[in-house]
C-alpha positions in Angstrom: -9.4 9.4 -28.8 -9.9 10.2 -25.3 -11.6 13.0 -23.7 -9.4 15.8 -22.0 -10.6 14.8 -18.2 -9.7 10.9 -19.2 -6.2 12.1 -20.5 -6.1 14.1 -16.9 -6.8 11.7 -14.6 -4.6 9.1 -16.5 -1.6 11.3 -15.7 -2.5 12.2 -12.1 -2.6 8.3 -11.7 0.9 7.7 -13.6 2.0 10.3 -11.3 1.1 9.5 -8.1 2.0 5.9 -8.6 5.2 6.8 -9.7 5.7 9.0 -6.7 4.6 5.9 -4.6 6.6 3.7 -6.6 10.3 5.5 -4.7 9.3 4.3 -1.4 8.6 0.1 -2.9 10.1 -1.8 -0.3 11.5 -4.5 -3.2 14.1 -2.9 -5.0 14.3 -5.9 -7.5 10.9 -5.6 -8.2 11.9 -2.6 -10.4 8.6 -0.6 -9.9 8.9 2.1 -11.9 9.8 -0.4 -15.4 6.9 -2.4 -14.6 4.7 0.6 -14.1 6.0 2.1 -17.4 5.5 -1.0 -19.3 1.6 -1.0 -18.3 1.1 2.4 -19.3 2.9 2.2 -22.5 0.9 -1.3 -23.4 -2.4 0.6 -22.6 -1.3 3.8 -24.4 -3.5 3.1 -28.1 -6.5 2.2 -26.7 -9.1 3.8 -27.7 -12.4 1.8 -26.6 -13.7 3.9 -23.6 -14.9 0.9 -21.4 -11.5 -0.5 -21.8 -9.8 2.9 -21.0 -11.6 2.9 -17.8 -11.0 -0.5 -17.0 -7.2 -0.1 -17.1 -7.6 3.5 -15.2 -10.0 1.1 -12.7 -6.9 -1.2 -12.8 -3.9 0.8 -11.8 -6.6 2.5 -9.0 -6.3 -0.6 -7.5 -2.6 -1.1 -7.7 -2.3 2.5 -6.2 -4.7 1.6 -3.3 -2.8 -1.9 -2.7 0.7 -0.2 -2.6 -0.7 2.3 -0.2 -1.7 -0.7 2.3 1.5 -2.1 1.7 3.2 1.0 2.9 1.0 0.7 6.0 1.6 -2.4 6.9 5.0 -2.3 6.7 4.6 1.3 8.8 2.4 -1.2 11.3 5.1 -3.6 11.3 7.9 -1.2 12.0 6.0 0.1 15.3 4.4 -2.9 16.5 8.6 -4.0 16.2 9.2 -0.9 18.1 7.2 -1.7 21.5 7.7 -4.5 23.9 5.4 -7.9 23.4 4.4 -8.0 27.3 3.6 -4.5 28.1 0.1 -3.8 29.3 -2.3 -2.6 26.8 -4.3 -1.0 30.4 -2.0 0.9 32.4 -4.5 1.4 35.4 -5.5 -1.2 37.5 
């Protein structure tokens, strides 16, 4: 079984992916089922390397849906300024 802090940083993880999961620009992607489905598959492990490798795994979905976001927040401003304006306003 897993130790109390693993159990405690496995639901943090759930949760803050599932809070970034509202904002998925890809509403056919169905985030939150997907997301589900992984934690459920990885629910009866019980190995502790493997336990951390699937907490190591969905760090990295988190911190690739976060850049996501940003790009997209990039896009949406670059979108927002004229192409030929000068990036030096003073001669």
């Amino acid at each position: 079984m897993a130790s109390k802090e693993t159990r405690l940083r496995v639901i943090s993880l759930y949760k803050e992916l599932h809070r970034l999961g509202r904002d998925y620009p890809d509403p056919a992607y169905n985030f939150h089922k997907k997301l589900r489905g992984l934690f459920e598959k990885n629910r009866n492990l019980t190995d502790p390397q493997e336990i951390e490798k699937a907490i190591k795994l969905g760090e990295y979905i988190r911190n690739e849906t976060l850049a996501l976001y940003s790009l997209r927040k990039y896009r949406h401003l670059k979108r927002m300024y004229p192409q030929d304006s000068p990036s030096d306003p003073l001669p």
